[in-house]
N, C-alpha and C positions, 0 to 999 in steps of 0.2 A: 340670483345674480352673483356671480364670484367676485372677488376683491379685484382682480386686474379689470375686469368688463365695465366697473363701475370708476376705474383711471379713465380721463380724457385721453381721444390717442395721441394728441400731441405731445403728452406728457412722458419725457425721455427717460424718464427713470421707469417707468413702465414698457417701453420698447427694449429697454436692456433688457429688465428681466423675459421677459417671454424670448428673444435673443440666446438668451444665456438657455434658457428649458428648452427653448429648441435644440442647442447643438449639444445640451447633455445628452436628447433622446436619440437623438442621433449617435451619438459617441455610446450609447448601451445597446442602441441595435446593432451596429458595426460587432463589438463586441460580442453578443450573445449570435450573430448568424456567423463570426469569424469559427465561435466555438464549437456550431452545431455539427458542421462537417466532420469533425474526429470523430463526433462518436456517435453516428449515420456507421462513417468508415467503420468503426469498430463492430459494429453491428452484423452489418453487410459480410466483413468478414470469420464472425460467428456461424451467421448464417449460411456460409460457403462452405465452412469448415464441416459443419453437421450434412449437409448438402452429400457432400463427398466421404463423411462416412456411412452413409445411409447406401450411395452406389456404392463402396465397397463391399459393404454385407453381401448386399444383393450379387454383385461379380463373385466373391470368395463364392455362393451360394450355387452360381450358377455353376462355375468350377466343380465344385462338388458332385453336382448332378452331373456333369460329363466323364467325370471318374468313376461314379459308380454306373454310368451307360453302356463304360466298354465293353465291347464285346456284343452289343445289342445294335438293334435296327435304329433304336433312339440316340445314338453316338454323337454321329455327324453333326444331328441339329444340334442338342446339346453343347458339342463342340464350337459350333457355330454362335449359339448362343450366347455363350461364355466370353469368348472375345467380343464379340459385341459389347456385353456389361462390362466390359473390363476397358476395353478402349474410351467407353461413355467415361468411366471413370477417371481416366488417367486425363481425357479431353477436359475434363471440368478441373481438376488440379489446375493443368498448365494453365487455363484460362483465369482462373482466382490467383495464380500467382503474377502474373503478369501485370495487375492491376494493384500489387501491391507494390509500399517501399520496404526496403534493407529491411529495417524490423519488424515489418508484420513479416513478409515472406520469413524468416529467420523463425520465428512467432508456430507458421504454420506447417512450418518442415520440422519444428520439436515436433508438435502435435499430432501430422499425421504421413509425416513423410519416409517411415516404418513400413506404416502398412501398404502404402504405394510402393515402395519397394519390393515387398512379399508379394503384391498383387503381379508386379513384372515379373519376378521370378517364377512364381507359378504359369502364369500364361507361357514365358518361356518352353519349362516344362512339356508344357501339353503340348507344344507344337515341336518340342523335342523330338516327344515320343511320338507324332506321328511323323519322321522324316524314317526312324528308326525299321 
């Protein structure tokens, strides 16, 4: 039996305290679920970031394979493929940044806001050379 259980509960100096523990514990949860959300977010946006360099591989990848098609029967799909992977790419960018604020966006356009850009210019490119 613990030291307060064995207080009468009339006994006011015993309803402070357990008062008082109540609204510590209260005032440590507020605090540690106020915290947890940052770095969920930060996470989340880790996990975005790999996310989207994982489809840019695979688009630069697919790119590739339509450059070295030309000229073949396998072209078009290739071509077709390509923008595919590339647009998937660029859709999940806009979509993680959307979701973020000022500094993480800021954050995620150091980190991969290069190779989104190379990625548009190449797809450009290709559809360059097929007006041509």
């Amino acid at each position: 039996m613990t030291a307060m259980a064995r207080l009468p509960a009339n006994n006011s100096a015993a309803v402070a305290t357990r008062a008082t523990a109540s609204r510590t514990l209260q005032q440590q949860r507020t605090f540690v679920s106020a915290t947890r959300p940052v770095l969920a977010s930060s996470a989340i946006v880790e996990k975005g970031v790999q996310t989207i360099t994982d489809l840019f591989t695979t688009a630069r990848d697919e790119l590739e394979y339509a450059e070295e098609a030309r000229g073949t029967v396998y072209y078009n799909d290739d071509k077709e493929t390509a923008r595919q992977a590339v647009q998937e790419c660029l859709d999940s960018y806009s979509v993680l940044l959307q979701d973020l604020d000022d500094a993480q966006k800021l954050d995620v356009q150091r980190k991969i806001g290069l190779k989104i850009m190379e990625l548009k210019s190449q797809l450009d490119a290709l559809n360059a050379e097929e007006l041509e």
